[in-house]
PQR file of N, CA, C, O and H, with PARSE charges and radii, in Angstrom:
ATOM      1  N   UNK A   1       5.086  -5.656  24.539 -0.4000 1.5000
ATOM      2  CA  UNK A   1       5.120  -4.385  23.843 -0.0000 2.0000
ATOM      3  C   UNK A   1       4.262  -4.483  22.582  0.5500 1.7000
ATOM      4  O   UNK A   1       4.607  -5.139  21.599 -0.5500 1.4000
ATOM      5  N   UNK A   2       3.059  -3.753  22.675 -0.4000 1.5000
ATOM      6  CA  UNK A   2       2.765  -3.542  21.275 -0.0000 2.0000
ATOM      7  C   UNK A   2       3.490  -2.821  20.070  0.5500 1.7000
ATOM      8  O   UNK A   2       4.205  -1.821  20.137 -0.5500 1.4000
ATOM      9  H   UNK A   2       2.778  -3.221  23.473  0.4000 1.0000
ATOM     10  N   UNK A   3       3.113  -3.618  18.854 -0.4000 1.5000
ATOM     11  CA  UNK A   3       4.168  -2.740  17.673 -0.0000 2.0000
ATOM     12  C   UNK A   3       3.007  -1.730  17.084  0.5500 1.7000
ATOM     13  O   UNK A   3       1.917  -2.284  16.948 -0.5500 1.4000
ATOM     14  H   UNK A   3       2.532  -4.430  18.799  0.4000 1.0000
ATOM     15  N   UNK A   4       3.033  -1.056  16.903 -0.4000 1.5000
ATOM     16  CA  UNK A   4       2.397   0.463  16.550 -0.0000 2.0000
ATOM     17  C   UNK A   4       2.957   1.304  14.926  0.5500 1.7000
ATOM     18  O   UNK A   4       3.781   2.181  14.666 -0.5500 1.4000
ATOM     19  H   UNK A   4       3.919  -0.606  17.013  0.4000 1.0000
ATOM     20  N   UNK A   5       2.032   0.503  14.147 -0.4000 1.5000
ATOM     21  CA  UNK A   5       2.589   1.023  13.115 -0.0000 2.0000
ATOM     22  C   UNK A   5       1.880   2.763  12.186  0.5500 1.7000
ATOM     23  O   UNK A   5       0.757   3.243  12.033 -0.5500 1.4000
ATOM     24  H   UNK A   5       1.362  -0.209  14.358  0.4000 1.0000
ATOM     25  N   UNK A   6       2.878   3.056  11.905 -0.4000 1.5000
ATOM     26  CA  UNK A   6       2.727   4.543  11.867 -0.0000 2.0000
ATOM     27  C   UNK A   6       2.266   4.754  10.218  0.5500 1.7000
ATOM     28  O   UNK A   6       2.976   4.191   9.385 -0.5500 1.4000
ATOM     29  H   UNK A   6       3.791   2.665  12.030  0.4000 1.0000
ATOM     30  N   UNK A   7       1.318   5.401   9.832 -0.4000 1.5000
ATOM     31  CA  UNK A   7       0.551   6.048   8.298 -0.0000 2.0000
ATOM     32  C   UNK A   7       0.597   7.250   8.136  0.5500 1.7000
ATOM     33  O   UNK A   7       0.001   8.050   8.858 -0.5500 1.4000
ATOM     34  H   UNK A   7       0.741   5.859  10.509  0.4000 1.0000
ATOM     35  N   UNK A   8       1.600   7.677   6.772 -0.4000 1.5000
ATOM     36  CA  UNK A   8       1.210   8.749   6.182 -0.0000 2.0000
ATOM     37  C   UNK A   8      -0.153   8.788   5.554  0.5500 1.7000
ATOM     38  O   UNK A   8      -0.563   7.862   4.853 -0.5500 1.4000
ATOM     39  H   UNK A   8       2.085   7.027   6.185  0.4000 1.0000
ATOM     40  N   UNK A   9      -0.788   9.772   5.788 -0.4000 1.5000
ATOM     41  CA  UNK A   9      -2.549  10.149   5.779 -0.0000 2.0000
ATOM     42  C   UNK A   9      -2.370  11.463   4.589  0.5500 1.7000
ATOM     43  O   UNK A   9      -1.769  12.536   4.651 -0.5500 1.4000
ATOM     44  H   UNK A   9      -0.456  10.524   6.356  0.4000 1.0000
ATOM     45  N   UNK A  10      -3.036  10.936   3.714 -0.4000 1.5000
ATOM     46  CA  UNK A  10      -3.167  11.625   2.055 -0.0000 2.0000
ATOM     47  C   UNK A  10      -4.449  12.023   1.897  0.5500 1.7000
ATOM     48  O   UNK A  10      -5.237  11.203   1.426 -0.5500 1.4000
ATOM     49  H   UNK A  10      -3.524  10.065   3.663  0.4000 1.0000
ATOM     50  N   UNK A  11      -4.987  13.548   2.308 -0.4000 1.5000
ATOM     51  CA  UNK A  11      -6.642  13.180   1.913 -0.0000 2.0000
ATOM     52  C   UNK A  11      -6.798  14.349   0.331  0.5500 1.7000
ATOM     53  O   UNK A  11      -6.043  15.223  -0.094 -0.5500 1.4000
ATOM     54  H   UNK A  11      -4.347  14.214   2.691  0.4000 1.0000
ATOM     55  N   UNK A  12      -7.873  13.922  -0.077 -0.4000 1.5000
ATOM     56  CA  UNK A  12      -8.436  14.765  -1.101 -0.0000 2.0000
ATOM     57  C   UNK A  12      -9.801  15.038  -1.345  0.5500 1.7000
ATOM     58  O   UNK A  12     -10.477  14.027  -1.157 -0.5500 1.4000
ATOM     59  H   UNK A  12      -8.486  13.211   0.268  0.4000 1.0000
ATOM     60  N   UNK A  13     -10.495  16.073  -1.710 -0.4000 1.5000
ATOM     61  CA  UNK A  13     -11.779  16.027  -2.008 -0.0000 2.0000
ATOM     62  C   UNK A  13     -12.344  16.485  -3.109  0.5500 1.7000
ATOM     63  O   UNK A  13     -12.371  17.716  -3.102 -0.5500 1.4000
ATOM     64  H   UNK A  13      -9.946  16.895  -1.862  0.4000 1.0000
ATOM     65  N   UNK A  14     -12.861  15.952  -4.164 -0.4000 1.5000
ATOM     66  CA  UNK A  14     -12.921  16.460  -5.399 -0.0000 2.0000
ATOM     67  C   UNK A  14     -14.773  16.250  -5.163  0.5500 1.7000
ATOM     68  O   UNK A  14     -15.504  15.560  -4.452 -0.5500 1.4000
ATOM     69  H   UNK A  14     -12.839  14.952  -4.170  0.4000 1.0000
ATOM     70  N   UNK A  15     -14.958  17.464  -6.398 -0.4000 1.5000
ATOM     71  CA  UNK A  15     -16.828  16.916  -6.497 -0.0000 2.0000
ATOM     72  C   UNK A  15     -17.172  16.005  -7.639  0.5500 1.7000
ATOM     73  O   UNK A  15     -16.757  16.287  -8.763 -0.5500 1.4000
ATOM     74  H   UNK A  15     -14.364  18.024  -6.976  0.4000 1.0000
ATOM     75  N   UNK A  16     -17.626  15.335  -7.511 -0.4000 1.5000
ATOM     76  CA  UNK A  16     -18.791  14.678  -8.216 -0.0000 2.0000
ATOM     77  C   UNK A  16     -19.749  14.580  -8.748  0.5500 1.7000
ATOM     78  O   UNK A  16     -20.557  13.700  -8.454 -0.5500 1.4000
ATOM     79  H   UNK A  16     -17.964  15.106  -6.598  0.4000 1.0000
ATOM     80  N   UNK A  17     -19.919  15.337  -9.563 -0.4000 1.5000
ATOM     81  CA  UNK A  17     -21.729  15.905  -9.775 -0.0000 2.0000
ATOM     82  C   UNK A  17     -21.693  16.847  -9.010  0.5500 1.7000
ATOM     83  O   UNK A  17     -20.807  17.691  -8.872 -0.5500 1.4000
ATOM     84  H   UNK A  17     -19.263  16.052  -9.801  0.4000 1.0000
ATOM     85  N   UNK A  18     -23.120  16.677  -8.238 -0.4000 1.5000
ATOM     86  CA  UNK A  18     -23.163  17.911  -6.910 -0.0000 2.0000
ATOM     87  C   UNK A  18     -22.407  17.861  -5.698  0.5500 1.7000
ATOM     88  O   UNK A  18     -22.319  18.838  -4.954 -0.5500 1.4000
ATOM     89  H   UNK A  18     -23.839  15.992  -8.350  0.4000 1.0000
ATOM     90  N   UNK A  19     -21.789  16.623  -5.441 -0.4000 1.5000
ATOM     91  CA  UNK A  19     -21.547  16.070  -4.002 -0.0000 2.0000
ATOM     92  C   UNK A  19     -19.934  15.934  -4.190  0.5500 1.7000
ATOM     93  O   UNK A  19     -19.251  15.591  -5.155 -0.5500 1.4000
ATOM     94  H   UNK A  19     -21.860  15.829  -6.045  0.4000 1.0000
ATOM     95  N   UNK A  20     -19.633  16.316  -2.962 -0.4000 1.5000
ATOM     96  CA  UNK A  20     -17.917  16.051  -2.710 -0.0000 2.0000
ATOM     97  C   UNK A  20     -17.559  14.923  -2.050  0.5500 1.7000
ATOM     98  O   UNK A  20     -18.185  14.735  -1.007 -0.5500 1.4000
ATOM     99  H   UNK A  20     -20.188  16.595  -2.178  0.4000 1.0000
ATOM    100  N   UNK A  21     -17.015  14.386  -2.243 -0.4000 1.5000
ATOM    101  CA  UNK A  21     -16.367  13.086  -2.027 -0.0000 2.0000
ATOM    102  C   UNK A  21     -14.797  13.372  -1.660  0.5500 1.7000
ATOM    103  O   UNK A  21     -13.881  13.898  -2.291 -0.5500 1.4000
ATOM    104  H   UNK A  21     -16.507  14.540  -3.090  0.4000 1.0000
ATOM    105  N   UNK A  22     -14.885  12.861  -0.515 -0.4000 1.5000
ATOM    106  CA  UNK A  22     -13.347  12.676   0.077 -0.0000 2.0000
ATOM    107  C   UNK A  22     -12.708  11.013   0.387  0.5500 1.7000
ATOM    108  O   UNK A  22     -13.035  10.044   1.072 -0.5500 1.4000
ATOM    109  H   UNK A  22     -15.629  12.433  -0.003  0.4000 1.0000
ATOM    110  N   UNK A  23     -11.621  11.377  -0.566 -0.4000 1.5000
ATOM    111  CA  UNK A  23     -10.650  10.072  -0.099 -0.0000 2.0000
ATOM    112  C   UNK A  23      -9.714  10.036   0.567  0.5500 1.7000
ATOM    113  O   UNK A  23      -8.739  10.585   0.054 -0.5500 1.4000
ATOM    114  H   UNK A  23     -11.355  12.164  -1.122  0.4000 1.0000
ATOM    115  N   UNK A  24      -9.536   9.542   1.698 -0.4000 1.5000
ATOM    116  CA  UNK A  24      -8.103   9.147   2.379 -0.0000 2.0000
ATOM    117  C   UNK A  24      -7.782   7.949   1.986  0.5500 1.7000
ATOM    118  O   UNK A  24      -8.423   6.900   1.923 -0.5500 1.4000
ATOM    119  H   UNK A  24     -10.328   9.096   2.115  0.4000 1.0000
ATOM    120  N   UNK A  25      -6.006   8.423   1.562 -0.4000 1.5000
ATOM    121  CA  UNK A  25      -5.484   7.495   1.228 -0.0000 2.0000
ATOM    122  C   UNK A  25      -4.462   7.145   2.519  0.5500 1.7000
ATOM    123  O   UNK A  25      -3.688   8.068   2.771 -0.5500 1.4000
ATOM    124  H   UNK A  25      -5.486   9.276   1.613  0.4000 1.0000
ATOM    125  N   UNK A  26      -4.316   5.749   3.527 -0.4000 1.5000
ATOM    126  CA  UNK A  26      -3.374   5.282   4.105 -0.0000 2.0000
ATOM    127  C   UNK A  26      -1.967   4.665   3.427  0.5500 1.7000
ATOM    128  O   UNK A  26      -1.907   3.735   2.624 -0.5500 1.4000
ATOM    129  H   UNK A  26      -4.945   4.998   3.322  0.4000 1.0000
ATOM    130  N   UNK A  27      -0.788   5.491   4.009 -0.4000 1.5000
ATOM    131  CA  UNK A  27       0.403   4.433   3.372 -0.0000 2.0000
ATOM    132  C   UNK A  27       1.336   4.558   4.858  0.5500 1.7000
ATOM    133  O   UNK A  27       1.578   5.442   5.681 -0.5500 1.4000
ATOM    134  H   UNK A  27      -0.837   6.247   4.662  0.4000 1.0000
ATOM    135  N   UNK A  28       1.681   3.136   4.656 -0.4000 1.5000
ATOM    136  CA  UNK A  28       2.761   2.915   5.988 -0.0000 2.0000
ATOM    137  C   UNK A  28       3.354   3.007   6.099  0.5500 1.7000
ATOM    138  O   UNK A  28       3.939   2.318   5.263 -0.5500 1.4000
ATOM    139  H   UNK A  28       1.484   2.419   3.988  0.4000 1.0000
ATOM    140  N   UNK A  29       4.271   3.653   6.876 -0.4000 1.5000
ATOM    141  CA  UNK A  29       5.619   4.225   7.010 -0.0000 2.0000
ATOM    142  C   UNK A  29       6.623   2.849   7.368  0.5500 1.7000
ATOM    143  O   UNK A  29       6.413   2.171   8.374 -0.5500 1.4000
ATOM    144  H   UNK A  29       3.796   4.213   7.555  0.4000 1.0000
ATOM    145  N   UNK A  30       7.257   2.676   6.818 -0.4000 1.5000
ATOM    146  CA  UNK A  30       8.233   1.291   7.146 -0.0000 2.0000
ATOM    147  C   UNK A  30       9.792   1.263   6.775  0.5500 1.7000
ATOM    148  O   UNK A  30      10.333   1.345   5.672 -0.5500 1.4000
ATOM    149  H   UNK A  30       7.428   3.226   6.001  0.4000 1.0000
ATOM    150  N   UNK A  31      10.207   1.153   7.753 -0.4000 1.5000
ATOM    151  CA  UNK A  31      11.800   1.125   7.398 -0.0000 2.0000
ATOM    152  C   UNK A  31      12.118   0.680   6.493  0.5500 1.7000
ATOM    153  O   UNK A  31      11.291   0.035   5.849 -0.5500 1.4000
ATOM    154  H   UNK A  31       9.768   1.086   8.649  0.4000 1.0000
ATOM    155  N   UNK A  32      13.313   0.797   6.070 -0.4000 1.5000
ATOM    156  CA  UNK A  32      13.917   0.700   4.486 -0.0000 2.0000
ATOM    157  C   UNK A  32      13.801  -0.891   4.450  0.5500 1.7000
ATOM    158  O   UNK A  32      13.096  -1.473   3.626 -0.5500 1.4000
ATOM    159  H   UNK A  32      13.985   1.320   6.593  0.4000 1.0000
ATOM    160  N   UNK A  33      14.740  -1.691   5.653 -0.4000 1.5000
ATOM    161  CA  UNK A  33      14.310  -3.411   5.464 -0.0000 2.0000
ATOM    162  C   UNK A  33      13.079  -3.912   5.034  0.5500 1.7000
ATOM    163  O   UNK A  33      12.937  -4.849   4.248 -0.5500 1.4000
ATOM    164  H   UNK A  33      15.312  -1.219   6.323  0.4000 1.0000
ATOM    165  N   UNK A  34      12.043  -3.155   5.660 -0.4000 1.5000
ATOM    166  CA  UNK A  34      11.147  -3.668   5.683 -0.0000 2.0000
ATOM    167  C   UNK A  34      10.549  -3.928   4.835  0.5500 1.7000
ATOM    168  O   UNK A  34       9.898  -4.973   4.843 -0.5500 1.4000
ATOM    169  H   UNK A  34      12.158  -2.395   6.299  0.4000 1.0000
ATOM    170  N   UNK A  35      10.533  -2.643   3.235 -0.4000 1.5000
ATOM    171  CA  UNK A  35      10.410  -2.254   2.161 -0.0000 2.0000
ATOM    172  C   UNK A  35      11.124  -3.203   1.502  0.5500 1.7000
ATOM    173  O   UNK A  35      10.462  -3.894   0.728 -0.5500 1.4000
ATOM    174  H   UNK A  35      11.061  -1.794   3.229  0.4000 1.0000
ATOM    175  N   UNK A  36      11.995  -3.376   1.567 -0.4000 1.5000
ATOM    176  CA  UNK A  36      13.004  -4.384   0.779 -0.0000 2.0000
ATOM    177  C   UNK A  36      12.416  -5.855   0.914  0.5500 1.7000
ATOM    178  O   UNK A  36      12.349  -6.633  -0.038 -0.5500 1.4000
ATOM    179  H   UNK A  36      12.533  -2.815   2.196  0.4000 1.0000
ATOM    180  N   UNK A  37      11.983  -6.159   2.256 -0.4000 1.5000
ATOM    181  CA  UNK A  37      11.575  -7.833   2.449 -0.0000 2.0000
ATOM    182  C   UNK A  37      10.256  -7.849   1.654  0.5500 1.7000
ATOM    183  O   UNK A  37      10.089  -8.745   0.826 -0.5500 1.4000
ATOM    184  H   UNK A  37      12.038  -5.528   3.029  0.4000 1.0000
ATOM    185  N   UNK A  38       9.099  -6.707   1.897 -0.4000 1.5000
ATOM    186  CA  UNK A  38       8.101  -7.133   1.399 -0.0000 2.0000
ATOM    187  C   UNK A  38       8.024  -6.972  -0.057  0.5500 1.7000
ATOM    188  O   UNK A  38       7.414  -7.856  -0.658 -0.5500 1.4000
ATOM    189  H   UNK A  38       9.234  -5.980   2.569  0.4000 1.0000
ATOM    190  N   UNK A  39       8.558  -5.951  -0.777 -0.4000 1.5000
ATOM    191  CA  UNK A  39       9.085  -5.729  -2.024 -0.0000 2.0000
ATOM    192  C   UNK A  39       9.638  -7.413  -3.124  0.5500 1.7000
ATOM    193  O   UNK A  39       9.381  -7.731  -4.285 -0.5500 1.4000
ATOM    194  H   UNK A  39       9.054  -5.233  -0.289  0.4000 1.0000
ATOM    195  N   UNK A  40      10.604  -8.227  -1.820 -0.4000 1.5000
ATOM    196  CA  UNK A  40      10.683  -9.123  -2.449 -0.0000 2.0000
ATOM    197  C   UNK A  40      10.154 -10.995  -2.158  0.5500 1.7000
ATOM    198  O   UNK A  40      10.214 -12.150  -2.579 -0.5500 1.4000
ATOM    199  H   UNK A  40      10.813  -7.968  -0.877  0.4000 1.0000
ATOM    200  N   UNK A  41       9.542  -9.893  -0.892 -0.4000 1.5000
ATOM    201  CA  UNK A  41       8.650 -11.389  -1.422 -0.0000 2.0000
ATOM    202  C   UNK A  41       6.892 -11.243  -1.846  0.5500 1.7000
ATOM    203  O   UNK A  41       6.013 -12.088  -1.680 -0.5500 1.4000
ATOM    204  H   UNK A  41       9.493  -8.955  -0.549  0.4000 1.0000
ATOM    205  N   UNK A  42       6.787  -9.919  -2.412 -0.4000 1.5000
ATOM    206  CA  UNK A  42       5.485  -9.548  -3.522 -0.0000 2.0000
ATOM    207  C   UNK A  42       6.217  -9.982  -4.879  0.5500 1.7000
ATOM    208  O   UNK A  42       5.543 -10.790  -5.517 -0.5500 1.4000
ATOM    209  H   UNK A  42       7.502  -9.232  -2.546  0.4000 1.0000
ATOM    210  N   UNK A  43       7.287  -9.679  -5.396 -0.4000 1.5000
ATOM    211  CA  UNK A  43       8.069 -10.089  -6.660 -0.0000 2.0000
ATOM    212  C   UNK A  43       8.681 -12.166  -6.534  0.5500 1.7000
ATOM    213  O   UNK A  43       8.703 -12.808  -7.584 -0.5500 1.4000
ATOM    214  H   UNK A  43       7.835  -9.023  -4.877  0.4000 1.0000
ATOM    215  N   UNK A  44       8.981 -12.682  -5.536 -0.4000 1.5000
ATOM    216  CA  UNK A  44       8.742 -13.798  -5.810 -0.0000 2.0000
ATOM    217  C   UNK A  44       7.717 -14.543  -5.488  0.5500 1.7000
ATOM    218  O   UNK A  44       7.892 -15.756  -5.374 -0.5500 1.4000
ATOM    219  H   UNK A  44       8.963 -12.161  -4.683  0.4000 1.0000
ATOM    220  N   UNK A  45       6.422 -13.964  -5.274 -0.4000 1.5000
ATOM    221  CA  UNK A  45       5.090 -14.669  -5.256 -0.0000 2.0000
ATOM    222  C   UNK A  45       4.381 -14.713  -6.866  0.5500 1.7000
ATOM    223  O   UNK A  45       3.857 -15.696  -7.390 -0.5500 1.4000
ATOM    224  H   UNK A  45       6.279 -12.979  -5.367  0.4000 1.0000
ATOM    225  N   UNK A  46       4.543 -13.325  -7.459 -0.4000 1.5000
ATOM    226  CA  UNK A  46       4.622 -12.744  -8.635 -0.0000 2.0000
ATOM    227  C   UNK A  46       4.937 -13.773 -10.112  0.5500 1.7000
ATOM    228  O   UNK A  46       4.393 -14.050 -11.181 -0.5500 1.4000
ATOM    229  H   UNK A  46       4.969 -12.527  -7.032  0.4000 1.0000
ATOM    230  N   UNK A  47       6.385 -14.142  -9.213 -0.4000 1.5000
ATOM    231  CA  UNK A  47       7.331 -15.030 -10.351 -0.0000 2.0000
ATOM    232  C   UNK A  47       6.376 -16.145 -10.138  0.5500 1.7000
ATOM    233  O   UNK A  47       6.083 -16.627 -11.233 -0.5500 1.4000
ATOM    234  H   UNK A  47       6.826 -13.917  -8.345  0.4000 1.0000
ATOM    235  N   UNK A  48       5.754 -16.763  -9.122 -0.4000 1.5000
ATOM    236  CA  UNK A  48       5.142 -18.285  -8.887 -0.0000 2.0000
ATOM    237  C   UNK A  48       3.925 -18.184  -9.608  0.5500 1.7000
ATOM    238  O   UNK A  48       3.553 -19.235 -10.130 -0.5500 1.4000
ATOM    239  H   UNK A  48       5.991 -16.371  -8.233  0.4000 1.0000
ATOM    240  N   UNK A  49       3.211 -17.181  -9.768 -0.4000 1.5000
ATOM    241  CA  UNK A  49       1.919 -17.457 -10.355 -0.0000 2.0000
ATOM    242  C   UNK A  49       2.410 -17.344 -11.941  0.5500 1.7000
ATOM    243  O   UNK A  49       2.218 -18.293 -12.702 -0.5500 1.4000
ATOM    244  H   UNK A  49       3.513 -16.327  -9.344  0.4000 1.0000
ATOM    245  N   UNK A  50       3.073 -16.092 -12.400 -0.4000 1.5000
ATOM    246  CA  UNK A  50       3.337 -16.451 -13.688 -0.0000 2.0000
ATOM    247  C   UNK A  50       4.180 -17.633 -14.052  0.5500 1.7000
ATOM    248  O   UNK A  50       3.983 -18.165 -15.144 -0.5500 1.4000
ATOM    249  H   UNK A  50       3.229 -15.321 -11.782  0.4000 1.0000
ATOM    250  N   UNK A  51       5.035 -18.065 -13.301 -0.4000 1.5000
ATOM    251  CA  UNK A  51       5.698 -19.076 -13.916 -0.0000 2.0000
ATOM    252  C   UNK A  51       4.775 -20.354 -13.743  0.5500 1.7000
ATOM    253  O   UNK A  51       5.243 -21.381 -14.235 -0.5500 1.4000
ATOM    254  H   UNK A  51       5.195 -17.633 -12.413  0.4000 1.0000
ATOM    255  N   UNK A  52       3.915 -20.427 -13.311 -0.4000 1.5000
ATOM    256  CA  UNK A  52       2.938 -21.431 -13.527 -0.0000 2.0000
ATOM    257  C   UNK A  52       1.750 -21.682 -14.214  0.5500 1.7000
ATOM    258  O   UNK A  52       1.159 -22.710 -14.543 -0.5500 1.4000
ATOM    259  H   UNK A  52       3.535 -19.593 -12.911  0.4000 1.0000
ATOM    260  N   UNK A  53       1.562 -20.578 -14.339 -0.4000 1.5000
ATOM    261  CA  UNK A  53       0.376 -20.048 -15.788 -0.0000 2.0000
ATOM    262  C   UNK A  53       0.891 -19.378 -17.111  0.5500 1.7000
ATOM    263  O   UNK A  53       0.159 -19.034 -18.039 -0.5500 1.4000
ATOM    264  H   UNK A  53       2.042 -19.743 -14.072  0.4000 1.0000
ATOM    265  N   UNK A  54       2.530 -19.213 -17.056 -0.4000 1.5000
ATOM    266  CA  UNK A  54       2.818 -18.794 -18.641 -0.0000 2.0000
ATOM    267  C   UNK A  54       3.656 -19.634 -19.141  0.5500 1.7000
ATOM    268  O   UNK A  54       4.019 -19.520 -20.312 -0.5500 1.4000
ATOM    269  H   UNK A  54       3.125 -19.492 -16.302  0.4000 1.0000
TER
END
């Protein structure tokens, strides 16, 4: 089974000078666990670099 992960799709287009420029922004839709695991292990990778350089 492939896992198939699903993106809320954010676009905008503002001008620039003469020219419009569009950004899409991707964000991933992820269950609440999922949010929680990566949440904490971005915050104890976080703690390892500062606690080793401060």
């Amino acid at each position: 089974m492939i896992n198939e992960k699903k993106y809320q799709e954010e676009v905008r287009s503002v001008l620039c000078g003469s020219k419009r420029v569009t950004v899409r922004n991707l964000t991933p839709v992820c269950a609440k666990e999922e949010k929680i695991k990566a949440k904490t292990r971005i915050n104890q990778t976080l703690y390892e670099v500062f606690s080793k350089y401060g």
